[in-house]
C-alpha positions as CSV (number, residue, x, y, z in Angstrom):
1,X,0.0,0.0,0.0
2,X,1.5,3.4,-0.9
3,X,1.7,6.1,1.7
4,X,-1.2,8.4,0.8
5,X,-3.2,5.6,0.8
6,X,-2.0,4.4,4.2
7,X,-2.8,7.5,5.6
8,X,-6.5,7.3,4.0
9,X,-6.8,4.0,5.8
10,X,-5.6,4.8,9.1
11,X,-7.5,8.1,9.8
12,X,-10.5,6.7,8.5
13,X,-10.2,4.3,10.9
14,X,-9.1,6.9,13.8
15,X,-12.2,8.8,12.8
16,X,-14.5,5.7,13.0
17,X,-13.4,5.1,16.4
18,X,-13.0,8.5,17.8
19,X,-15.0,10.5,16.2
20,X,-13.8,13.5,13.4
21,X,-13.3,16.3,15.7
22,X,-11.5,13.9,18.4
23,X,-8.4,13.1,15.9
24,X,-5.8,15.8,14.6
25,X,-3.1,15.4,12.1
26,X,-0.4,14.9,14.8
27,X,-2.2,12.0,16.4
28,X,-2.4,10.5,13.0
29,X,1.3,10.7,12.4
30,X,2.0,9.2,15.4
31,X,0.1,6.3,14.4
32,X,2.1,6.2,11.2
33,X,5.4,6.9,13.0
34,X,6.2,9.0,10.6
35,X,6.5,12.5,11.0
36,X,3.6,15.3,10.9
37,X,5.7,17.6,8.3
38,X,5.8,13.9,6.4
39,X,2.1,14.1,6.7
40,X,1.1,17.1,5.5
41,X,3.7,16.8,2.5
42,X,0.5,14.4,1.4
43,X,-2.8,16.6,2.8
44,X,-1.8,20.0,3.6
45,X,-4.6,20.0,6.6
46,X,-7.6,18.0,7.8
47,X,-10.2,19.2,5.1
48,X,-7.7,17.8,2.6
49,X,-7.8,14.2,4.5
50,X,-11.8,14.2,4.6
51,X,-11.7,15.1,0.9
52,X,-9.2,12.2,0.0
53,X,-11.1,9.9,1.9
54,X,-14.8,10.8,0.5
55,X,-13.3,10.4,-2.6
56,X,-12.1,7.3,-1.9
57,X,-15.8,6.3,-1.2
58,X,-16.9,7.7,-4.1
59,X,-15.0,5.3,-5.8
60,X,-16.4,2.5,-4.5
61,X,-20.0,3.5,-4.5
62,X,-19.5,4.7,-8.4
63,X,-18.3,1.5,-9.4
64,X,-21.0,-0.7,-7.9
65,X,-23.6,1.6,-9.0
66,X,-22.5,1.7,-12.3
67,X,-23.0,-1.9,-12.9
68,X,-27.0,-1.6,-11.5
69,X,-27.0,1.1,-14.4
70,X,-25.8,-1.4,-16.6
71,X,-28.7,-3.6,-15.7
72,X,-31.6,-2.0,-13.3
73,X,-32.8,-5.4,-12.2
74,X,-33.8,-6.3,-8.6
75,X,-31.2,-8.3,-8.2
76,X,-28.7,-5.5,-8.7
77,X,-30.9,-3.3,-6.5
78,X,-31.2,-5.5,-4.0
79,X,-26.9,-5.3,-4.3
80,X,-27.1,-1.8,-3.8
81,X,-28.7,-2.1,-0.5
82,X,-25.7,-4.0,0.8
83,X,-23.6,-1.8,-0.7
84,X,-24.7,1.3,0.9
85,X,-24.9,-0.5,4.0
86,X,-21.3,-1.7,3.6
87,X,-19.9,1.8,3.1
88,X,-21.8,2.5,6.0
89,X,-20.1,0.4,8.5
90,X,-16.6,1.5,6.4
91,X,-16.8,5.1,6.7
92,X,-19.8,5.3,9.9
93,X,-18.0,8.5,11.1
94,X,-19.5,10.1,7.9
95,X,-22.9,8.5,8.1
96,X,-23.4,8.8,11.7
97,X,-22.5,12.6,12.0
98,X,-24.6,15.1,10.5
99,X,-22.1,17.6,11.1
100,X,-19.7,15.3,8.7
101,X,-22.0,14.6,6.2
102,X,-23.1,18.1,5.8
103,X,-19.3,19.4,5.7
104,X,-18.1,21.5,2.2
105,X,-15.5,18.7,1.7
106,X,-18.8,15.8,1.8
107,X,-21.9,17.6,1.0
108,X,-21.9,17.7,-2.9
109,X,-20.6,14.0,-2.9
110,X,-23.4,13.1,-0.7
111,X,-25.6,14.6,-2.4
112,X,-25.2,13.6,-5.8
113,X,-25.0,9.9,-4.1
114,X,-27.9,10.3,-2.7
115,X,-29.7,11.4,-5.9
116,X,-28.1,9.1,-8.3
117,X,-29.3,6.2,-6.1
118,X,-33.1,7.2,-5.9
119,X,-32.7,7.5,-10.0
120,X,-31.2,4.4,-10.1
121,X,-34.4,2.7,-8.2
122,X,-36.3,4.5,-10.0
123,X,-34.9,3.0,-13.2
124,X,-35.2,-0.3,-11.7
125,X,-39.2,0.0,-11.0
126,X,-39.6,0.8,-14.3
127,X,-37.5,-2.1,-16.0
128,X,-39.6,-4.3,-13.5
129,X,-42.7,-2.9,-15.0
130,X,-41.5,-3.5,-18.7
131,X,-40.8,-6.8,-17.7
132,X,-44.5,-7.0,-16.0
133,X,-42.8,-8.0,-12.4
134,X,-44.3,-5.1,-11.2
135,X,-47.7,-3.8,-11.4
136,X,-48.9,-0.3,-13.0
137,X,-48.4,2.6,-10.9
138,X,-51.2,3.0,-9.0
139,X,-50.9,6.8,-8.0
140,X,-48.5,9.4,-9.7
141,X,-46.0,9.8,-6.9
142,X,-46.4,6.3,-6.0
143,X,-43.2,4.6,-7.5
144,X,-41.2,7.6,-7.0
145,X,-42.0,7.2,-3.0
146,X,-41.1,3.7,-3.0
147,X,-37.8,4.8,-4.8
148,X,-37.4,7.4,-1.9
149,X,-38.5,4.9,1.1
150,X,-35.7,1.8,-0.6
151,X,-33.1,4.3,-0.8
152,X,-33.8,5.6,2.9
153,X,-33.3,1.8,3.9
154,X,-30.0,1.5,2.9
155,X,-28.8,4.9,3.5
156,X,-29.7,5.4,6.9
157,X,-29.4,1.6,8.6
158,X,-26.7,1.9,10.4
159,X,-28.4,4.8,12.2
160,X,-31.3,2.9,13.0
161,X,-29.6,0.5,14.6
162,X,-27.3,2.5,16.6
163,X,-30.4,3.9,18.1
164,X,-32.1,0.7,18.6
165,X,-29.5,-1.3,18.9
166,X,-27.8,-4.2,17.0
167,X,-30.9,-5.8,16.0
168,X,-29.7,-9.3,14.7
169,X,-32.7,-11.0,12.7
170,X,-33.0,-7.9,10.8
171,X,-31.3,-7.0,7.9
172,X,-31.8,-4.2,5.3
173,X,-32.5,-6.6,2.0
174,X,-35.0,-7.8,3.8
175,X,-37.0,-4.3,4.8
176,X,-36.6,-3.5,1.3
177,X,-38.1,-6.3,0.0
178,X,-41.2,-5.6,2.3
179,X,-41.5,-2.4,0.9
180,X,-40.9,-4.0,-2.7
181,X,-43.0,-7.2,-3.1
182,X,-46.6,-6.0,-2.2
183,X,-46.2,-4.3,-5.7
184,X,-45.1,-7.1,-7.6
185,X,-47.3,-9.0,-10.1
186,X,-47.8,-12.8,-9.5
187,X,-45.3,-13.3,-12.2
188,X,-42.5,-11.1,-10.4
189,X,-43.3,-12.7,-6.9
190,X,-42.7,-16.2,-9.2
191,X,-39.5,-14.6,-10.7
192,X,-38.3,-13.7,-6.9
193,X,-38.5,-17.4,-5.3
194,X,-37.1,-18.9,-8.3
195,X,-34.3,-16.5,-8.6
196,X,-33.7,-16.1,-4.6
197,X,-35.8,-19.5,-3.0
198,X,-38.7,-20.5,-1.8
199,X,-37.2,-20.3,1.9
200,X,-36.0,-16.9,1.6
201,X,-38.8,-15.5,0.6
202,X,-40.7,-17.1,3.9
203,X,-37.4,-15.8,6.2
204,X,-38.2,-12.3,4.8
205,X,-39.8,-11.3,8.1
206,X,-42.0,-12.1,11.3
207,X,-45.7,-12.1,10.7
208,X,-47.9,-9.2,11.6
209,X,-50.2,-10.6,14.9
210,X,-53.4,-9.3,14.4
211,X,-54.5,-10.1,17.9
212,X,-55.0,-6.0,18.8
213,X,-55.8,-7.3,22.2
């Protein structure tokens, strides 16, 4: 690994631990042992680091987006969920500070993530409904929200469960697929268990217990 990217690597990980604001440049040099005039010869200050790093996350999101572009199925979309929450638990600092995320070095990235990924869903409902895997909008607005409401999954999981706590028998795909399937045509619900199984459609969550008493 070359130095610059070594130095990507270990702040991030500084910053997932510590937070951001917790870590300076010196700190991080001492973890590099190297000195912090040899770190700055790389990023002249902190806002340089940050930048480096959300591009380096750029990167990665770009590339795996691309190849949903390539083919807007709901298999790919369903690997875009795990994506996002992937680079979630890589770069959390980002994801779980607003602060961070709202930063001049972050925003625009964020931002155009964020709206490239609701177009991409978008694209995907309506390769479904060529398809006829999902039914006719039923609404204007309707798809679009679902677009919204999938890419809210995926983006803000790790959130959710820092708040709730590590919920283990849930998992992102799956709340996605809740919020997917109940507009699927019998043929798309067919082309889901043949394409995932029979038992993971029936592990997709727990039953609703109508007992209101």
């Amino acid at each position: 690994m070359k130095r610059k990217e070594k130095i990507i690597e270990i702040s991030k990980q500084a910053f997932n631990d510590k937070g951001y604001g917790a870590v300076n440049l010196l700190e991080i040099s001492q973890m590099m042992d190297i000195s912090r005039g040899n770190l700055t010869y790389h990023f002249k200050d902190k806002d340089a680091l940050l930048t480096a790093i959300v591009d380096d996350m750029w990167h990665k999101v770009e590339h795996e987006s691309k190849i949903v572009r390539e083919l807007p199925s709901f298999e790919n979309l369903h690997r875009e969920v795990k994506l996002y929450f992937s680079i979630q638990k890589e770069y959390s600092f980002i994801f779980l500070n607003s602060h961070i995320a709202t930063h001049p070095a972050v925003r625009d990235k964020i931002r155009a993530m964020i709206d490239q990924s609701i177009e991409d869903h978008m694209g995907s409902i309506a390769f479904a409904i060529g398809l006829g895997n999902i039914k006719p909008e039923p609404f204007p607005g309707a798809y679009r929200s679902l677009a919204f409401s999938t890419w809210m999954v995926g983006y803000y999981w790790l959130s959710q469960q820092v708040l709730r706590g590590d919920v283990s028998d849930e998992d992102p795909e799956k709340v996605a697929w809740g919020l997917i399937l109940p507009n699927m045509t019998k043929k798309g619900i067919a082309s889901f268990k043949k394409y995932y199984g029979e038992a993971y459609f029936n592990s997709l969550g727990m039953p609703l217990d109508s007992d209101l008493q």
